[in-house]
N, C-alpha and C positions, 0 to 999 in steps of 0.2 A: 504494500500500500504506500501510495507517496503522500508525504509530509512536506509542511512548510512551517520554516522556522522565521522568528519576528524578531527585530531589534531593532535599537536605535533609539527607545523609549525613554522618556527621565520627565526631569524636572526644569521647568525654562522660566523664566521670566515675561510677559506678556512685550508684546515686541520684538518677542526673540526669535530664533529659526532652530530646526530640528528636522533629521531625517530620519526614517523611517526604512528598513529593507527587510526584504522576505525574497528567502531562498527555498526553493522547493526541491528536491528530492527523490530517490527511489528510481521504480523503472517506469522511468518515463518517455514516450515517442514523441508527443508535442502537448506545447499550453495554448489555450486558447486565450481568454479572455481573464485578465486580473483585473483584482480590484482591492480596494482600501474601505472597509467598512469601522464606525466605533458606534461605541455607548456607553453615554454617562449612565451612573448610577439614576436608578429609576425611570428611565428614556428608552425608546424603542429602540432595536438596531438604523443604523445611518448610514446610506450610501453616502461614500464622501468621494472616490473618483474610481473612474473604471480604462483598463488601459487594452484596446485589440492587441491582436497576436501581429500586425501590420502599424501597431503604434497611433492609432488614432485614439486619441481622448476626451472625455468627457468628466466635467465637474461637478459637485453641488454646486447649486448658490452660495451657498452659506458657509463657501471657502475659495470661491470663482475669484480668481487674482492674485490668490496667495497660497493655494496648496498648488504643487506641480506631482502626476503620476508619470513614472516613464519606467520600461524593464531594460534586462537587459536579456537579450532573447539566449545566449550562449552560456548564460548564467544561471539561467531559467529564472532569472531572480526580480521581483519589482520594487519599486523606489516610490518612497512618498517625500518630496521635500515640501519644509513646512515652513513657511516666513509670517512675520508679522501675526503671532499667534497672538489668541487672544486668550481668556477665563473659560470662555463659553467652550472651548474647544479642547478642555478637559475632558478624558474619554478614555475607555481601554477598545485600542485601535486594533482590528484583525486583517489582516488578508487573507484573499478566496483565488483560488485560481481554479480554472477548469480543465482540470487534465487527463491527458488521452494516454492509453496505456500502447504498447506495443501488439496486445491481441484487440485493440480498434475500440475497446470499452472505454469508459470514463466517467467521472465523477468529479464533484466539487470539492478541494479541499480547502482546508481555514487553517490558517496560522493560531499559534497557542495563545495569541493576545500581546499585548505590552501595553502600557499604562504611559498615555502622556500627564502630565500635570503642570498647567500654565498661571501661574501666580499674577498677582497684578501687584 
């Protein structure tokens, strides 16, 4: 079964920047589609960017200007760079990737989470 691991997580000051990466794993033939999901305590989960297997991207609102998603295809791994954070944007952040196996199956997997924390 393929995993993906998260890091990158901490503690920032509101203003600050912070990056994010997940590395996926196992026996894998390709990924399709990544993404950066979080949720604050008591919040629903949040799409916050989703990145094609081709590098096209798409943002929330509610971080459109200041989060950037990009992978890195060779690496199997995806990137969340985080500028100009804010309070709001406190969250334990996951990655999803949809990955295809060598016998043509596939499945969604989720990173273990990591915890940003944005102070003001």
């Amino acid at each position: 079964q393929a995993r993906m691991v998260e890091s990158g997580g901490g503690l920032v000051q509101a203003g600050g920047s912070l990056t994010l990466s997940c590395a996926a794993s196992g026996s894998i033939n390709r990924i399709n589609d990544m993404g950066w999901y979080r949720q604050a305590p008591g919040k629903q989960l949040e799409l916050v960017a989703v990145i094609t297997s081709a590098g096209d991207t798409n943002t929330a609102d509610s971080v459109k200007g200041r989060f950037t998603i990009s992978r890195d295809n060779a690496k199997n791994t995806v990137y969340l760079q985080m500028n100009s954070l804010k309070p709001e944007d406190t969250a334990v952040y996951y990655c999803k990737a949809k990955v295809y196996y060598t016998n043509l199956r596939y499945s969604d997997v989720w990173g273990q989470g990591t915890q940003v924390t944005v102070s003001s």
